[in-house]
GUSEMI-476646 format. One record per residue (C-alpha): x, y, z; residue in one letter. Coordinates in steps of 0.001 Angstrom, whole numbers, padded with zeros to 6 digits, always signed. Example, Ala and Ser with C-alpha at 12.3 -4.5 7.8 and 13.67 -1.06 7.14 Angstrom:
+012300-004500+007800A +013670-001060+007140S 
END
This chain:
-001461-005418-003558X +001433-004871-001464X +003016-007705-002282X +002781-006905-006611X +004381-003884-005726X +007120-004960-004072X +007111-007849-006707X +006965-005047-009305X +009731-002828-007912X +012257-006040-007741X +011745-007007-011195X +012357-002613-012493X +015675-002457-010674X +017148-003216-013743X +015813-000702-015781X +015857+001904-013362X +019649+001641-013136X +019806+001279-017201X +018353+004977-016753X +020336+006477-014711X +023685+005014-016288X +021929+005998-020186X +021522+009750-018347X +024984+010128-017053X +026642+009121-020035X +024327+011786-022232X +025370+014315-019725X +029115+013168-019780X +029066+013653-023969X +027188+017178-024000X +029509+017723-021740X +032706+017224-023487X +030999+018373-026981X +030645+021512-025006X +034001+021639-024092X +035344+020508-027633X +033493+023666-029322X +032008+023723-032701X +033160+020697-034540X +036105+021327-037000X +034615+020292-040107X +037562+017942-041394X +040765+018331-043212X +040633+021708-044205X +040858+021996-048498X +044312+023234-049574X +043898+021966-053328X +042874+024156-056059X +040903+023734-058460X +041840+022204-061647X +040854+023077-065235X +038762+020194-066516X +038376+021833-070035X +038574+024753-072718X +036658+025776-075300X +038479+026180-077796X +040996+024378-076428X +044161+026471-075168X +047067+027240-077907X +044394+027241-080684X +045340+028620-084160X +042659+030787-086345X +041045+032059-083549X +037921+033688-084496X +035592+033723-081587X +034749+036668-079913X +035864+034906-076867X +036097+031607-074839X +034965+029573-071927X +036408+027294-068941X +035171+024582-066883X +036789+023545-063287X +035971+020774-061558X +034470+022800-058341X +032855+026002-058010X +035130+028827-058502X +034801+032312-058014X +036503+035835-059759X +038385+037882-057416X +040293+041539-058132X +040062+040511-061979X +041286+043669-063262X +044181+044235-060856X +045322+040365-061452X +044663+039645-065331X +047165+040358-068057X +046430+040771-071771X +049055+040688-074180X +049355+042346-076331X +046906+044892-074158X +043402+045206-075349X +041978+048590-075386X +039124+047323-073098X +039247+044896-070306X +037625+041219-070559X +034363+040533-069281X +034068+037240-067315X +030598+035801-066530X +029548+035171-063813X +031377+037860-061725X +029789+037999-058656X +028736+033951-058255X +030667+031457-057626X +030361+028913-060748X +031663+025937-062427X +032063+027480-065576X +032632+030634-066960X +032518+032965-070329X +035283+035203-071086X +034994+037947-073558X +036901+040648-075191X +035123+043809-076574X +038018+044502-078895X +038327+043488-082500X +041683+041191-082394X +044669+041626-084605X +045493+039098-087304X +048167+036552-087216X +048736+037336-083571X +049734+035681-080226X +048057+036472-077352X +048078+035061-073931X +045627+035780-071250X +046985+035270-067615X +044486+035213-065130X +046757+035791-062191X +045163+034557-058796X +041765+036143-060275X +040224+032260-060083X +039891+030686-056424X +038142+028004-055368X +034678+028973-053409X +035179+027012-050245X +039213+027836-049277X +039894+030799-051755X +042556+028524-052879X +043939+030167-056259X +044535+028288-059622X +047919+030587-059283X +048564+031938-063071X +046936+030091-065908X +047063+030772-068990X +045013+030810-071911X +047097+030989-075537X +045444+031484-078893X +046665+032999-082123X +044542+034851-084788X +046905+032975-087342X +048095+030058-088296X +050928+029410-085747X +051687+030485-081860X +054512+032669-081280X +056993+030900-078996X +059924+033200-078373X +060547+034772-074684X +062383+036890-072919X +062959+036436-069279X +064898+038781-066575X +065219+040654-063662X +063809+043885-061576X +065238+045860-059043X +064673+049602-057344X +066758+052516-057729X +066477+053191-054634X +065236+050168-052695X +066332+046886-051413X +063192+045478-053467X +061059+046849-056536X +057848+047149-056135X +054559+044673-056250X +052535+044499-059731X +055181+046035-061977X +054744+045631-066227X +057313+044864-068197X +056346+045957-071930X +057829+045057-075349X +057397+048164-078320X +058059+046957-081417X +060977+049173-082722X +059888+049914-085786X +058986+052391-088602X +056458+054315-085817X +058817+053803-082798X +059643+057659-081520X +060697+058498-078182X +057244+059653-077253X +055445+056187-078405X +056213+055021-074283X +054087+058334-073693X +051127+057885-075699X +050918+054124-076716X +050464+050706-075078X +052881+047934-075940X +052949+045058-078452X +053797+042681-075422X +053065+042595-071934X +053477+041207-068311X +052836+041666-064488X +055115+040686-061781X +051830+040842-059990X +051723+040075-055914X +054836+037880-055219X +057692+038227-058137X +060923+039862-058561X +061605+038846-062281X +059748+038557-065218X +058987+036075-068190X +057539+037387-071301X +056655+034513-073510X +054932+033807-076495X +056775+036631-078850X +057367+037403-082341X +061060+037845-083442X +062098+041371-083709X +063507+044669-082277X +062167+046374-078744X +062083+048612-076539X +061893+046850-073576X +060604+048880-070578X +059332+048312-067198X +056646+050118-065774X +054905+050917-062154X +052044+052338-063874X +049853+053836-061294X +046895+054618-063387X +046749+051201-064907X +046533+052430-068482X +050033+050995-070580X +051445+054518-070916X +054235+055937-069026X +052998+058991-067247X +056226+060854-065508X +054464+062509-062526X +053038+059319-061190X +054656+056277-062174X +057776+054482-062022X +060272+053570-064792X +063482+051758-065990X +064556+050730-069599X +067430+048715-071180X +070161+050562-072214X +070128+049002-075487X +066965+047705-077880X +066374+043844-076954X +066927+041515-080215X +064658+038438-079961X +065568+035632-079934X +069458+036786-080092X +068432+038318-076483X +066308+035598-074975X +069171+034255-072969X +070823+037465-071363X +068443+038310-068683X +068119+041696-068413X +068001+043850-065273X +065858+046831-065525X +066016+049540-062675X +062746+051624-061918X +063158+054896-060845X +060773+058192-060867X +061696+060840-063059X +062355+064837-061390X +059490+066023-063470X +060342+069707-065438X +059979+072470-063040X +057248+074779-062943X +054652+076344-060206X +051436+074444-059776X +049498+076946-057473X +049750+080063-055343X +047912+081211-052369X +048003+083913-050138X +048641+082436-046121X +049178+085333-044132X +049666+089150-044760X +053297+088498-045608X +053407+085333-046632X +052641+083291-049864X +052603+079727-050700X +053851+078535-054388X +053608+074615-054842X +055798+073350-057862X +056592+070248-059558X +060285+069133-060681X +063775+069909-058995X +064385+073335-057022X +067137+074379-058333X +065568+074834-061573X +062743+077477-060795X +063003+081363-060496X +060647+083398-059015X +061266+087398-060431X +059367+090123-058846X +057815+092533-061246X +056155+094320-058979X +057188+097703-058215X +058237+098080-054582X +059728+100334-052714X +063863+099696-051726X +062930+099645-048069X +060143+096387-048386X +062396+093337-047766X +061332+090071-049455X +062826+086789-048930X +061979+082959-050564X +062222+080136-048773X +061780+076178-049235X +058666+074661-046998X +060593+071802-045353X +059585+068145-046855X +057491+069950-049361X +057651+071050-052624X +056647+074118-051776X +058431+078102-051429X +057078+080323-049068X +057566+084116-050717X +057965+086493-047188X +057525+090050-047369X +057171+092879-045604X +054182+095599-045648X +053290+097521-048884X +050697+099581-050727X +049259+097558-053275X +046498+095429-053932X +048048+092524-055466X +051812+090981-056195X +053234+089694-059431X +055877+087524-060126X +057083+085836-063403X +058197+081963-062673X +060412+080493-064725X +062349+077188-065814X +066193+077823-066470X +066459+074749-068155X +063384+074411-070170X +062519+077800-071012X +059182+077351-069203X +057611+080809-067776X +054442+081967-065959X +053446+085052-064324X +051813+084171-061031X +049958+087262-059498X +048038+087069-055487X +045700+089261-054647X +046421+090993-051125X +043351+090352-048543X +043129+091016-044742X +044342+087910-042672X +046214+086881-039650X +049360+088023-039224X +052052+085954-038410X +054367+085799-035082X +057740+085078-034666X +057669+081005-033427X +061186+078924-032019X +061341+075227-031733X +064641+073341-031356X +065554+071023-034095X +066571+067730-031777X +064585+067779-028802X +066029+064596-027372X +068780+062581-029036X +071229+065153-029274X +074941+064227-030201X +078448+065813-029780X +079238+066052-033415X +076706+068635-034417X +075855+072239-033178X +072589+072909-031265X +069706+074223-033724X +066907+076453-033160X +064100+076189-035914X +062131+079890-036924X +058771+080284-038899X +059626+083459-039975X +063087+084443-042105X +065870+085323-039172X +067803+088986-040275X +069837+089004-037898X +071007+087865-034271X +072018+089633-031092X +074768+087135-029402X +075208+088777-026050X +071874+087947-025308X +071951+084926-025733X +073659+082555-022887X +074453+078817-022025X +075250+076778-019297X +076247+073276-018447X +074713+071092-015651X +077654+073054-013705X +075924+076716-014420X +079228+077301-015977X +078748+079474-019357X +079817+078774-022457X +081305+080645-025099X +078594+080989-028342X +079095+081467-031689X +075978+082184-033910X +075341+081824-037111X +071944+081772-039663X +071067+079146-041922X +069152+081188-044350X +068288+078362-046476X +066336+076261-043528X +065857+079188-041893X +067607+078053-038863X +069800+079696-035208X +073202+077622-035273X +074217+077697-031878X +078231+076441-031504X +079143+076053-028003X +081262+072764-026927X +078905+069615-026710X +079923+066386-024836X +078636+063464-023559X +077651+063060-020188X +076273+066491-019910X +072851+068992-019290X +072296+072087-021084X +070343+074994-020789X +070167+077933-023620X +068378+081361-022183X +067771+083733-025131X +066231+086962-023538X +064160+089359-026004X +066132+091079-028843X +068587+088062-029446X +066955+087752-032796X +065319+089918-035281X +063255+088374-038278X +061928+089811-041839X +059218+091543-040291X +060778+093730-037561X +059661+091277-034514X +061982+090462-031803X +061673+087120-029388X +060968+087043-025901X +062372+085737-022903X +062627+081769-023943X +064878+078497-022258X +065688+075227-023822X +066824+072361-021863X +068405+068924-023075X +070903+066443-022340X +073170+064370-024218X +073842+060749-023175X +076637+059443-021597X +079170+057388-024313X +078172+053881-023579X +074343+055108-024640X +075803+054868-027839X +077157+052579-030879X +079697+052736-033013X +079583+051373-037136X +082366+051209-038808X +081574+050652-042445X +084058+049477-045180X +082750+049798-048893X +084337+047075-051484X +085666+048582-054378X +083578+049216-056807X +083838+048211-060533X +085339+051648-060982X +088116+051322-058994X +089245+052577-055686X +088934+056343-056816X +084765+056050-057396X +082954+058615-055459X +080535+056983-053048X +078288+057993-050835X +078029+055710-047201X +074517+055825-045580X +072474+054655-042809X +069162+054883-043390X +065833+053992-040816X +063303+051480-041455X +061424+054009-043039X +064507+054189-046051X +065226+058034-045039X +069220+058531-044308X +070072+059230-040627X +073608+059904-041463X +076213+059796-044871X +079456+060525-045437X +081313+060754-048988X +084489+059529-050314X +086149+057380-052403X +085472+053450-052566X +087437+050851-050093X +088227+052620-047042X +086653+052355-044008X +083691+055205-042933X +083465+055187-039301X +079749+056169-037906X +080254+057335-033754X +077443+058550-031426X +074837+056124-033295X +071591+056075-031541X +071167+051681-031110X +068373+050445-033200X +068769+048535-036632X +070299+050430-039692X +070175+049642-043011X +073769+050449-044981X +073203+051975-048045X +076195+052731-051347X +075432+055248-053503X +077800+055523-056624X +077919+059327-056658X +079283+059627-060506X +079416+063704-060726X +080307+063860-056746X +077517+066051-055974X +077174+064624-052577X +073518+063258-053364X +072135+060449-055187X +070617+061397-058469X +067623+059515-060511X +067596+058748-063969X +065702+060712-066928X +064034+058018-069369X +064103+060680-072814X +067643+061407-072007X +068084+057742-071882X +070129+058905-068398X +069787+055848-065780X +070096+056443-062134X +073084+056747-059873X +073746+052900-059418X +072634+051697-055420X +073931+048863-053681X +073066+047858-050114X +074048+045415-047196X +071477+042453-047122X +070366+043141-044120X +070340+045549-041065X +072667+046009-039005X +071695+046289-035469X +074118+048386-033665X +074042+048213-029899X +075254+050361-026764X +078587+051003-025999X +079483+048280-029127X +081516+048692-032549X +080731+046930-035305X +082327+047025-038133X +080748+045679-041836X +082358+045208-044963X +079689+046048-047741X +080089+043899-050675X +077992+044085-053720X +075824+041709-056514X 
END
């Protein structure tokens, strides 16, 4: 017995190593699949899918289906369909593509509209159509038919910039209107184009193909509500100067320039805010809206309107009166437009005289210290107010009001290099309602002169000579203008005390030298002070000049 189990353990050696070798190596590849994590899955697909057929087939004459269908050779899927398919010419309803919300190998597309006769029209699906595994688009195909006997194969192809922006915008249209018979100035308004495209998601120029010689209007639209008509308050515009002959046309690659329209001025709402205080929002430019009293006050109640900084809104102060309501008439200078706005008085909480300086940090040399008010300044008391240096040394003050920001101008010498601190004690100033300001103190510093950078910025003549007005910006990377001077074209504009972070150099072709840049009005076929900018930021650094010459396309 003793002996067969010996015998028998000799003879299993063998397998008993065999074992342990097959268990080490399982635990040695669990193991490293552990450490490898989930498995890849293989080459991941970058190809998209491919059309394998149409029915009809694409560029088909006498169309008379009510629509068509196509088959890929993988599953595809619809994605943002009406944001990425173009119809043109438009169709008063959208397509219908089934399925939508599967992924499928072939689909139905279908229009709800009756088509017109002998006409082109080309469907472009954008990157609605991706392929269900990668999202991989099939990037802008096309389907063609005609209702006639032949396809339209004219084009038109060109260019799109901002008015006021390096680049134009994503998922512009640029529309053809047949300039005909029924073309009026108001057609852009109220009807959608004979042609149409989409820069979509990634272009900067656009093709319109498939036309029909003739006269157009050609326009190009950001059209916010996504309906083919031109609506001023919301949406984007630019035009050729000219109508666009086709085919005579085709080759000259037109620029159009989008801009928003200053709508017509006129008062949108009112509302009471305080006792002495009402808020009128208005559309359109400023300078273009009255506001007359018709109220009748006493001599003694002082009333004062003032703009609601980066708002278009006017606050209407006044001071305290018998009456149970106040009536205005609002009115357009320009258009004729008029409205009598009247707010009923109620019981609310009053409001109290509030300062805040206007550069808490960053303040430079070149400009006077600023105290922002709430509530209109009258008047200010200037021997109570005082200023010292890091030295306790005062400085002479001369005040003055901005009544249009509402604003305290302190001037007192500024300099590098140096602390301030500005004591006004109760009385310095008055405001609109009688109140006074305590006891306050303001404290900065400005930087020493190596803080800052210096841009010196030399503007090439412009097509209009050395003697066209320009305006030289610098503008954040949020496009808003830090600082501009004005002059004429080709000398230098030199930019001190910059604060050192990237600029981007802006031109503005100031035609009526109004020291601003002014957009363009589409029915006054008016197009927008022309823009040109440096193609790319300039980063200006500490205790550094730079100096740029701005050259132009």
């Amino acid at each position: 017995m003793n002996t067969h189990n010996k015998n028998s353990s000799t003879l299993n050696l063998p397998r008993l190593v065999m074992m342990v070798l097959v268990a080490l190596t399982v635990s040695s590849t669990l193991v490293q699949c552990a450490k490898r994590g989930r498995p890849s899955g293989g080459v991941k697909d970058s190809i998209p899918p491919v059309l394998v057929r149409a029915l009809p087939q694409n560029m088909t004459t006498e169309f008379e289906g009510e629509g068509f269908n196509l088959e890929f050779d993988e599953f595809v899927q619809v994605k943002n369909l009406q944001q990425q398919v173009v119809v043109s010419p438009p169709l008063n309803y959208p397509i219908e593509v089934y399925p939508t919300l599967r992924a499928s190998k072939k689909f139905q597309v279908r229009f709800k509209d009756t088509l017109a006769p002998n006409t082109t029209y080309s469907v472009n699906f954008g990157n609605a159509l991706v392929d269900f595994n990668e999202g991989n688009p099939y990037p802008y195909l096309t389907y063609i038919f005609s209702t006639g006997a032949a396809i339209d194969s004219l084009s038109l192809e060109g260019t799109l910039k901002d008015a006021q922006l390096p680049k134009p915008d994503n998922f512009v249209s640029v529309m053809l209107y047949k300039r005909d018979s029924t073309f009026t100035d108001s057609t852009v308004y109220q009807k959608p184009p004979r042609y149409i495209t989409n820069t979509l998601d990634s272009l900067k120029t656009f093709a319109l193909k498939y036309l029909e010689a003739g006269t157009y209007e050609l326009i190009g639209l950001k059209d916010a509500n996504k309906n083919n008509r031109f609506d001023p308050l919301v949406d984007k515009i630019g035009f050729f100067n000219r109508p666009v002959q086709i085919p005579a046309d085709s080759a000259s690659a037109p620029v159009l320039t989008l801009f928003q329209e200053i709508p017509d001025a006129r008062v949108l709402s009112t509302k009471l805010e305080s006792p002495n205080r009402i808020l009128v929002a208005y559309q359109g430019a400023r300078e273009e809206l009255t506001l007359r009293r018709i109220t009748a006050l006493p001599d003694s109640v002082p009333m004062r309107v003032l703009p609601v900084q980066g708002k278009d809104s006017l606050e209407i102060w006044h001071g305290a009166f018998e009456a149970d309501s106040l009536a205005f008439v609002a009115s357009n200078t320009r258009t004729g437009w008029a409205d009598t706005l009247v707010v009923k008085m109620r019981k609310l909480k009053a409001d109290t005289l509030v300062l805040a300086p206007v550069n808490r940090k960053n303040v430079l040399p070149t400009s006077p210290w600023r105290l922002q008010a709430n509530v209109p300044i009258t008047k200010t008391n200037p021997a109570k107010i005082l200023v010292l240096d890091k030295d306790t040394l005062a400085l002479p003050v001369r005040t003055d009001i901005d009544t249009l920001g509402n604003q305290l101008i302190l001037n007192f010498p500024i300099t590098t290099d140096q602390n301030y601190r500005v004591q006004l004690y109760p009385g310095a100033l008055t405001d609109l309602l009688g109140h006074t300001n305590d006891t306050v103190q303001y404290k900065f510093s400005v930087n020493p002169p190596e803080d800052f950078g210096t841009l010196k910025v030399i503007p090439k003549t412009l097509r209009g000579g050395p003697a066209t007005p320009v305006l030289v910006q610098l503008l954040n990377n949020d496009f808003e203008v830090e600082r501009q001077q004005s002059g004429p074209a080709g000398i230098p504009y030199t930019f001190a005390f910059l604060e050192p972070k990237k600029y981007w150099i802006r031109i503005v072709e100031d035609t009526n030298q109004n020291e601003a840049w002014d957009t363009g009005a589409y029915l006054m076929r008016r197009q927008p002070e022309p823009v040109h900018y440096f193609s790319e930021q300039v980063n200006v650094r500490p205790n550094w000049e730079i100096e740029q010459v701005v050259d132009y396309e």
